[in-house]
C-alpha positions in Angstrom: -28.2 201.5 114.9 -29.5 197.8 115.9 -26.3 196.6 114.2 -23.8 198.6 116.8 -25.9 197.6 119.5 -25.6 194.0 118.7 -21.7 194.7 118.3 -21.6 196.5 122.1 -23.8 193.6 123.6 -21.0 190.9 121.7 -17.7 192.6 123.1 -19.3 193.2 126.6 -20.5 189.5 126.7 -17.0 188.5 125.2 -15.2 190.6 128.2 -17.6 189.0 130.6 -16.6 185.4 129.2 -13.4 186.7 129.8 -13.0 187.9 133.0 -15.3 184.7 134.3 -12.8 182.4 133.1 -10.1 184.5 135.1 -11.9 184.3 137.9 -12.2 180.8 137.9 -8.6 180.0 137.2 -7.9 182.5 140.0 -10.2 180.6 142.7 -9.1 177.2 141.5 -5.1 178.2 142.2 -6.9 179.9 145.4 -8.0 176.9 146.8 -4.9 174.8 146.0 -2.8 177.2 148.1 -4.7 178.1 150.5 -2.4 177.6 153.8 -2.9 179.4 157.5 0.2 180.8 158.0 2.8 183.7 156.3 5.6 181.4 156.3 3.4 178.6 154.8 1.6 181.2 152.5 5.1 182.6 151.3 6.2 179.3 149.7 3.2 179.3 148.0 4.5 182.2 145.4 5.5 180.9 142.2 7.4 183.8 140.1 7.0 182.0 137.0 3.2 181.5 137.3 2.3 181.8 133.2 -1.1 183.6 134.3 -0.9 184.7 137.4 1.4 188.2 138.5 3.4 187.6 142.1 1.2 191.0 143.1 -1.9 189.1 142.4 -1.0 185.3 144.2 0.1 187.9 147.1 -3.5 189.5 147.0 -5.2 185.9 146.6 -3.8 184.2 149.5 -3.7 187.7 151.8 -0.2 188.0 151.7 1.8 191.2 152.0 3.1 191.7 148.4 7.0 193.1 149.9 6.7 189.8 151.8 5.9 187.3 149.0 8.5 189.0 146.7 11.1 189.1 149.1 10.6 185.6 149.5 10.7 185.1 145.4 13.7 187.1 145.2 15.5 184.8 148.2 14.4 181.5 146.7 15.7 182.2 143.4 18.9 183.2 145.2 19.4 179.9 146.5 18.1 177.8 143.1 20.8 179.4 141.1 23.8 180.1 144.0 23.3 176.0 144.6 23.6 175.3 140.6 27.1 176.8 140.5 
């Protein structure tokens, strides 16, 4: 029994590790884009984050998700109708 304890405690520390290295990531991006406004805050979405989801840069910077990927959506409108 003190053997699957010892397991439990090593995959909830592991998921603990885990999610505080998340957080941290998360916070650091937070304080880079941290702006006042919605226009301001909208530019600040980058679809192709590797880590981060547009839903959660939306909830990080208190941005209404429809608003942030609208705003995705438009920008890479432009990027690719200005490469043709």
């Amino acid at each position: 029994m003190a053997g699957r304890d010892q397991r439990a405690q090593e995959a909830l520390q592991a998921e603990l590790y885990e999610q505080i290295g998340r957080l941290k990531m998360e916070l650091e991006w937070l304080k880079k884009k941290a702006a006042p406004s919605v226009d301001v805050k909208r530019t600040l979405i980058e679809p192709e984050h590797p880590v981060l989801s547009v839903r959660r840069q939306c909830e990080l910077i208190g941005l209404n998700r429809s608003s942030g990927i609208t705003h995705s959506l438009a920008s890479r409108r432009r990027i690719c109708t200005s490469c043709v």
